[in-house]
N, C-alpha and C positions, 0 to 999 in steps of 0.2 A: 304391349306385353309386360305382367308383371315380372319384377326382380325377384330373384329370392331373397328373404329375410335374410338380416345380419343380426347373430350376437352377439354381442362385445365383452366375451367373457374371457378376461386377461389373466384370472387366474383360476385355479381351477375350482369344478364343482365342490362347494365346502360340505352340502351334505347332503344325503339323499331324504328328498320330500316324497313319498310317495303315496296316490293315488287310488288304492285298489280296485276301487270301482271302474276310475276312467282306465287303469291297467287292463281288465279284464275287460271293457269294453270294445278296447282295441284290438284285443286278441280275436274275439267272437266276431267286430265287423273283417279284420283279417282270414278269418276262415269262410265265412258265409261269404266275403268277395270271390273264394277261391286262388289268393294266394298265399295261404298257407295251409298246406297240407301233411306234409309227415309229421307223428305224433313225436318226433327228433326234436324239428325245428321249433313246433308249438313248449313244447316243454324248455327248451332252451328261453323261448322268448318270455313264457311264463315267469321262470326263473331271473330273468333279470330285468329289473324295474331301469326303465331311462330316465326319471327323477335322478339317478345317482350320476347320467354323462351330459345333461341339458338342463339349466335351470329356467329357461322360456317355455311354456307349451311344450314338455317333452312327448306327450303323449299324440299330440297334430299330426296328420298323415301327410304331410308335405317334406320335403326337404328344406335343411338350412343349411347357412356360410356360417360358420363359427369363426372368431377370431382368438388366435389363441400366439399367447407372447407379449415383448412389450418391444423387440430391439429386430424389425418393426414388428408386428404382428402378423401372423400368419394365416390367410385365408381358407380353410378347412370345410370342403361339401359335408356334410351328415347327410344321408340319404334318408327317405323318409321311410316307413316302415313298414309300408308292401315291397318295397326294394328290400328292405333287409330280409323281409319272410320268404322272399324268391331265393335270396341269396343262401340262407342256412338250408332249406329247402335243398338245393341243390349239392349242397355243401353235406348233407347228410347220410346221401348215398354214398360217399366216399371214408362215413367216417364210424369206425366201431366204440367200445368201451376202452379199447386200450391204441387208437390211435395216436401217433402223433400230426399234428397241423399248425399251420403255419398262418399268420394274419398280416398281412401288410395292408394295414389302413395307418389315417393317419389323424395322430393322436388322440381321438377320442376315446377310444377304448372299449365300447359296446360292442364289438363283433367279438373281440378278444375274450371279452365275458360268453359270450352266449356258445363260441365256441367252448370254450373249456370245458360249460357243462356236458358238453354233446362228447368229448375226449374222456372224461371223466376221471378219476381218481387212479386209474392207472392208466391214462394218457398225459402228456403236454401237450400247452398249446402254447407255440410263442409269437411273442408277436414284437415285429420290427418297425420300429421308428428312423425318419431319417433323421431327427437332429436331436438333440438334447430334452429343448424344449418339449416336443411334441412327446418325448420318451416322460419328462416329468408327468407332465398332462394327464398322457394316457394309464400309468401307471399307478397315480394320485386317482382317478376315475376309479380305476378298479380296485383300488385300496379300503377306500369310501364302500364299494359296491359288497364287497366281502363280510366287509363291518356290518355294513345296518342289513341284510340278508340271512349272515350266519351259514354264507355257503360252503364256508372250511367246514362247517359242523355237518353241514348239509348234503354239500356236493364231496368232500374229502379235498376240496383243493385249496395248496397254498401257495402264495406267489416264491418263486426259487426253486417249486418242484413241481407242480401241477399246470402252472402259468409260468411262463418266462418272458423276460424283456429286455430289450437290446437296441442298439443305432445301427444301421446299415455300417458302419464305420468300425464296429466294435471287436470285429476280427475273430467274435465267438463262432464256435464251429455249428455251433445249434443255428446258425446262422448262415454262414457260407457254405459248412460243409454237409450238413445232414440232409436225408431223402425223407421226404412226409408226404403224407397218406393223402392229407388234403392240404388244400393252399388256399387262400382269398386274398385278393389283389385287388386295392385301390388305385390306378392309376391313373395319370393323366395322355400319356404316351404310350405307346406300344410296346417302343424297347423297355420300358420299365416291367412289361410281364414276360417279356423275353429273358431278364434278368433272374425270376425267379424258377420261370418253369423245368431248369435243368435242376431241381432240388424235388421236384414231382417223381414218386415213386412210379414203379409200370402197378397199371391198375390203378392208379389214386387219380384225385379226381380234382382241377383245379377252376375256383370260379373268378371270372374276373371282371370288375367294372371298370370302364376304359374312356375317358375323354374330362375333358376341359369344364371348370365348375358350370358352367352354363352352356347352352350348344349342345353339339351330338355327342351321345354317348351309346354305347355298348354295350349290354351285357351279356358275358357268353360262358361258357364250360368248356373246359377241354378236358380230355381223360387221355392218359399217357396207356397204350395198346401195348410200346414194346418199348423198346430204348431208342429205337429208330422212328416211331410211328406215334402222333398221338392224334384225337379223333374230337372236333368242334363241333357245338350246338349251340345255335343263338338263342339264348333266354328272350329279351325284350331290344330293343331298340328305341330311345330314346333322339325324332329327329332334331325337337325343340325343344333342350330342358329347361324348362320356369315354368314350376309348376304355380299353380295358381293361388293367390294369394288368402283367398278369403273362401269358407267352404260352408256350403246350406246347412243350418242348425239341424236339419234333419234329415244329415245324407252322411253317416259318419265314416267313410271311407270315399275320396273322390276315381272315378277311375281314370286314371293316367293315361295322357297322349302318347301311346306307343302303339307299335307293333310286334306281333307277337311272331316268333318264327317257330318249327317245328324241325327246321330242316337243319342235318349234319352233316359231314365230310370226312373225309381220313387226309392225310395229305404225311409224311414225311417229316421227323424235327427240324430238320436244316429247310427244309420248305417252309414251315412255319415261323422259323427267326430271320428269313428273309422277306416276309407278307410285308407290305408297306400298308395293305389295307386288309380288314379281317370282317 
């Protein structure tokens, strides 16, 4: 089985290269695979070019390891970019023009973008970092992204008031203490989306990917019912993640080893931060 790509990108993306053509090609193989369907998620993704958060093959429908750091460097999944179209996708039903949402990925800063558009000009969208680094990173990413886009002029938004950015550490309240609309969670553990889901508004909608860079992963929704109650849907399931390394010249979207679920549940908050398995 192949690995996933690594790359060794210690400092951050200096500039955005973009693509148009292969931009727009990947949007169109994304839709005509059917994963990407609300005209939310498509416009988010239209809106921001991945030349500005990957300087390899940003446009490749596979996933990568980014390393990011120097003291050591830090192993970072990017997911590839029907994971991401599921995810905004899902992410969208939860989110209006004046939302606010929430991003815990880590540090590249492409979700951080595509949300904000979909938040818009009278939403934030903030996004938390756990360490410094990865706060530089992903910050420096959407700084880049802003600049050669023109999406202050475009989208209305600027980073300190449309975007915001923080460390798990940093004791801002946009952080610990506020409730938002939608949530996106990278995580490797469980208890890490236990962690945020008490910041999930009733009604708002929180999506989360869950497991270890390689191996099983998750990905699922949960929608918060009441303040007692909130209510899961498995998106995909990933049993064996490494995805495949090399893709036919004339297949421009590969489809993914998963399974697809349809099925939900209700269950209880304190039943759900007790789940060992979900």
């Amino acid at each position: 089985m192949d690995q996933l790509p690594t790359i060794k990108n210690i400092n951050c993306v200096t500039a955005c290269k973009p693509d148009e053509a292969a931009h727009s090609a990947m949007i169109k193989a994304l839709k005509n695979s059917g994963f990407l369907k609300t005209q939310a998620a498509e416009r988010s993704m239209r809106g921001v070019d991945l030349s500005c958060f990957l300087d390899d093959k940003p446009y490749e429908n596979r996933s990568k390891l980014v390393e990011i750091g120097r003291h050591p460097p830090v192993s970072v999944m990017f997911p590839a970019p029907y994971v991401h179209a599921v995810i905004l996708d899902a992410l969208s039903f939860g989110i209006k023009g004046d939302s606010h949402a929430l991003v815990v990925e880590l540090g590249i800063g492409y979700m951080t973008a595509c949300t904000a558009i979909m938040t818009g000009k009278e939403g934030v969208t903030v996004s938390a970092q756990p360490t410094g680094d990865l706060f530089a990173w992903a910050s420096s990413n959407v700084k880049s992204w802003l600049d050669y886009s023109k999406a202050t002029y475009k989208y209305g938004l600027y980073v300190g008031y449309q975007i915001k950015f923080a460390t798990y550490s940093s004791q801002k309240p946009e952080i610990l203490s506020a409730k938002y609309d939608a949530i996106y969670v990278r995580a490797k553990h469980e208890s890490d989306v236990n962690r945020w889901l008490r910041n999930l508004k009733t009604g708002g909608r929180m999506v989360c990917l869950v497991g270890l860079n390689e191996g099983k992963q998750k990905l699922y929704q949960l929608v918060r019912l009441s303040e007692s109650s909130v209510q899961k849907k498995v998106l995909m399931t990933f049993e064996d993640f490494k995805p495949i390394d090399t893709q036919p010249k004339e297949e421009e979207v590969i489809k993914p080893r998963i399974k697809k679920s349809e099925s939900h549940d209700s269950c209880t908050f304190a039943c759900l931060i007790d789940m060992q398995k979900m």
